[in-house]
Phi, psi and omega in degrees: 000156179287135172295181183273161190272141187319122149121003189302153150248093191043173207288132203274131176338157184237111182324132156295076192273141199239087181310150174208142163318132149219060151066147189060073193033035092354120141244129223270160154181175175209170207207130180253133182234198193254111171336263199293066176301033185258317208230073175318309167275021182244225241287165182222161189229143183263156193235095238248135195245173151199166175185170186216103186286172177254128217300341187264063168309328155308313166252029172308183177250320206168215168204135168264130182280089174287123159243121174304199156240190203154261305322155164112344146285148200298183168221349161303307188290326174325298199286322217271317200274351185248358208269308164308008173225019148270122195347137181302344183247011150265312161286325148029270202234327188244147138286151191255146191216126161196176175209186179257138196281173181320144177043021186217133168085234204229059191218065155067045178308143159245134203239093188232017162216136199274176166322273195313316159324285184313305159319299205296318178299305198295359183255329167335301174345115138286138183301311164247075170317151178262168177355303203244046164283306211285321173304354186280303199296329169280354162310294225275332125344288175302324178274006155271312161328289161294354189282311168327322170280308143345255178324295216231018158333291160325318204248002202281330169314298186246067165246345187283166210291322167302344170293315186285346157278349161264330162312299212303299157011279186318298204308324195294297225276334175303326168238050149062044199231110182308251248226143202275131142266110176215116173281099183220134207250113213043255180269022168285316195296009164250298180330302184315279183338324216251310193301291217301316187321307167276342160214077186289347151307342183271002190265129175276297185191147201229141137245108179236112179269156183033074212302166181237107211294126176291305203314329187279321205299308187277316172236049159184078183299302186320298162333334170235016178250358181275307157323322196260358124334319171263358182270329185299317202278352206236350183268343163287345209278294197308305202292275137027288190289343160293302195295309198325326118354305186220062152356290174301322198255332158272333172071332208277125179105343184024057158107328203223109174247354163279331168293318188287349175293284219279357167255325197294298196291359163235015166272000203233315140317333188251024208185038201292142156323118155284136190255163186286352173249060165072354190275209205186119151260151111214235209293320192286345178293298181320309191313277163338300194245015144272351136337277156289328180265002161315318165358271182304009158051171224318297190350295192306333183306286218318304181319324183262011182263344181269314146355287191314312186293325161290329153329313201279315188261037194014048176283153170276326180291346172299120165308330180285338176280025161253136169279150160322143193245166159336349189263304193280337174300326180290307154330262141010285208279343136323294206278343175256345177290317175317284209298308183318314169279359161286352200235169192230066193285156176256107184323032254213113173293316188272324179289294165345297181315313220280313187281296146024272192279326179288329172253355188271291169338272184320308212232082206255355176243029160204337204282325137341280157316333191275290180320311198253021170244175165327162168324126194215246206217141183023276229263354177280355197270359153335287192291330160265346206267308180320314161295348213283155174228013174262151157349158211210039201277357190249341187297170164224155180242038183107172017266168221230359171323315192077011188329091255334077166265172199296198160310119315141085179269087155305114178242157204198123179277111179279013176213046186275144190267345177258286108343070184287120163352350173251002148309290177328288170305357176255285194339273206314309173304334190292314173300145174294334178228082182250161179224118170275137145226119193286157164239093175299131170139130153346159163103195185253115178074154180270305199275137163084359176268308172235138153336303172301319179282335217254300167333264163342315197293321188301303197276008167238355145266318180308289187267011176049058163271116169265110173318136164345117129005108187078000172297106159228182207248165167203068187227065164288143169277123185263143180324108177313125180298327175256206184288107184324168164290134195276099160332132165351159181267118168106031161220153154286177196264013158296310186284273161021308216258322196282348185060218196276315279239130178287314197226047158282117213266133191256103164303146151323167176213127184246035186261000000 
């Protein structure tokens, strides 16, 4: 077993979990674990659980364990909203099982900028920013910072991820499971990382879809926040270079749609959209939710070539003209609390600039607005992370061997926008028994996106089957040569899938 982190005193208690209905066969519970696993028996955060047993209780296998991406999505919501459309031989097999980890959801969210706060930077924002950007972004960093110390003091300390891998430990031995099955997705997939690290022996089979190079993520962020700027800028590039290409079918651009993105976004800065609650789009709101729905790979071009064109004609019905809503704020302040105490930034005031100004450089279509906005999402956290200053006991920085655990399934999207593919291929060699299986194809993530991965993933949590050496799959859905099935208006057919919920974390569906 993994030690106790210094200064522990014996083993911290394994949660009592006391099930109760909550509708549509769920069941509900919550599990007190130690705030602090420096001090096992003292003060605890309660953690909100869920599961769906499998109707066969006799032949289950175990339970499996669903981890969203993030930080900051629920995993309570993960398992509700996703079960049904996961393979018939996985609910199955498994009790489906996940919750919302420390400081997210309905687990002690942590909170350090309020809506109104959050509204005000973020309408503040530009798609193109100007001259006098980076010194804003670096205010407005530091004043997250303090909200942080302020708000989520007490608790901002142990939200990091070596903590959350000793929860998920309690939760194994709390539902009588020797050993772990677990599917976890983006930053899900490092939590996963992190748990074999520390405890490679507890592991059955691991799925870390859209993977994370652990050794950059935790020491050595610049390093891992440049890659994912050019994979977010080059899956716009790609996208871009379609419609441009396939006209008829994106509408967006009249011939030149990379000149018409850099008008929209600084013409829509100088003329923000008035919206129906009173808010205000403009370049950087686009920016913002072509981020995320770049996601959803090749399918997702037409819907977002139309989105754009109604962007240009200041329809309100454009899903890009919506502002972040409160869902995303809830979202957000989790997701930069995390990575700041997981990460190791070097305080270097002039290295910051220099890395920075420098991706911004690099990445000219999305990467700007990303570099010089607010406290935001992943690879933007540079201007805040740099300053934090608070303790960190929780965080962990390797080693990321894994060091004999069972087989280890890594997956990698190779034109992923988030989770750039060469993440994948570094994971998989660090572990000592990690197995890459590549996904030729756009998006985010793999299982439920392709037939071929989804298969594998299947046939390697039920029968611990490991795909071949080199397996890859390339059976992305590809963009309709004529006029798509059309979505409601003012959505992609992602968000369609996805309901009102800004940041409901969604599996692909092959239905």
């Amino acid at each position: 077993m993994a030690a106790q982190p210094e200064g522990g005193d014996g083993q911290p208690p394994v949660p009592s979990l006391s099930w109760s209905d909550c509708q549509g066969g769920f069941e509900c519970a919550n599990a007190d674990v130690p705030l602090d696993y420096r001090d096992p028996q003292g003060r605890t955060i309660t953690l909100a659980v869920i599961r769906k047993k499998a109707p066969d209780q006799a032949r289950k296998k175990g339970t499996l364990f669903l981890q969203p991406g993030g930080p900051g999505n629920s995993g309570v919501d993960f398992v509700r909203g996703n079960y049904a459309d996961l393979p018939a031989a996985l609910r199955d097999s498994f009790d489906v099982f996940g919750y919302d980890v420390r400081g997210v959801g309905r687990s002690s969210p942590v909170t350090c900028w309020d809506d109104p706060t959050y509204t005000r930077a973020i309408t503040a924002a530009k798609g193109a920013p100007g001259p006098d950007a980076y010194g804003t972004a670096v205010r407005q960093g530091a004043a997250f910072d303090q909200a942080c110390r302020d708000n989520a003091g007490e608790l901002a300390p142990y939200v990091g991820t070596g903590y959350v891998a000793r929860d998920i430990d309690l939760l194994r031995q709390a539902l009588g499971e020797d050993r772990l099955t677990y599917y976890g997705r983006s930053f899900g997939s490092y939590i996963g990382t992190v748990y074999a690290a520390m405890f490679p022996e507890r592991v059955r089979a691991l799925v870390l879809d859209g993977a994370y190079d652990p050794e950059h993520y935790a020491n050595r962020p610049y390093a891992y926040d440049r890659p994912q700027y050019l994979a977010l800028d080059g899956a716009m590039s790609r996208f871009l270079d379609w419609c441009e290409a396939n006209q008829d079918t994106c509408g967006f651009g009249d011939g030149d749609p990379r000149g018409a993105f850099e008008k929209l976004k600084a013409d829509l800065d100088a003329n923000p959209v008035p919206t129906a609650n009173g808010g205000q789009a403009n370049g950087y709101t686009v920016v913002y939710r072509l981020m995320f729905n770049i996601n959803e790979g090749k399918v997702i071009w037409p819907s977002l070539g139309e989105a754009l064109r109604k962007a240009q004609q200041r329809d309100t019905t454009s899903f890009l003209l919506r502002p972040p809503s409160p869902a995303s704020f809830d979202f957000l302040n989790p997701n930069i609390v995390v990575e700041c105490v997981d990460k190791d930034y070097p305080r270097s005031p002039a290295l910051l600039k220099r890395q920075v100004t420098t991706n911004a450089r690099l990445a000219p279509l999305l990467g700007p607005a990303m570099a010089y906005g607010p406290p935001l999402y992943d690879h933007q956290h540079a201007t805040t992370c740099a300053q934090w200053t608070g303790e960190k006991p929780s965080r962990y920085a390797g080693s990321f061997r894994a060091k004999g655990s069972a087989p280890i399934l890594v997956l990698g999207t190779t034109g992923d926008p988030d989770t750039p593919y060469q993440d994948a291929v570094a994971l998989s060699r660090k572990l000592d028994n990690g197995r890459l299986l590549t996904f030729q194809a756009e998006g985010h993530t793999a299982f439920g996106r392709s037939a071929c991965a989804t298969d594998a993933v299947t046939g390697y949590l039920v029968d611990l089957k490991v795909p071949a050496r080199g397996t890859t799959c390339a059976d992305e859905t590809q963009p309709p040569s004529a006029t798509p099935k059309v979505a409601p208006p003012g959505t992609t057919l992602g968000e369609l899938r996805n309901g009102v919920s800004d940041r409901l974390d969604r599996l692909g569906s092959l239905h």
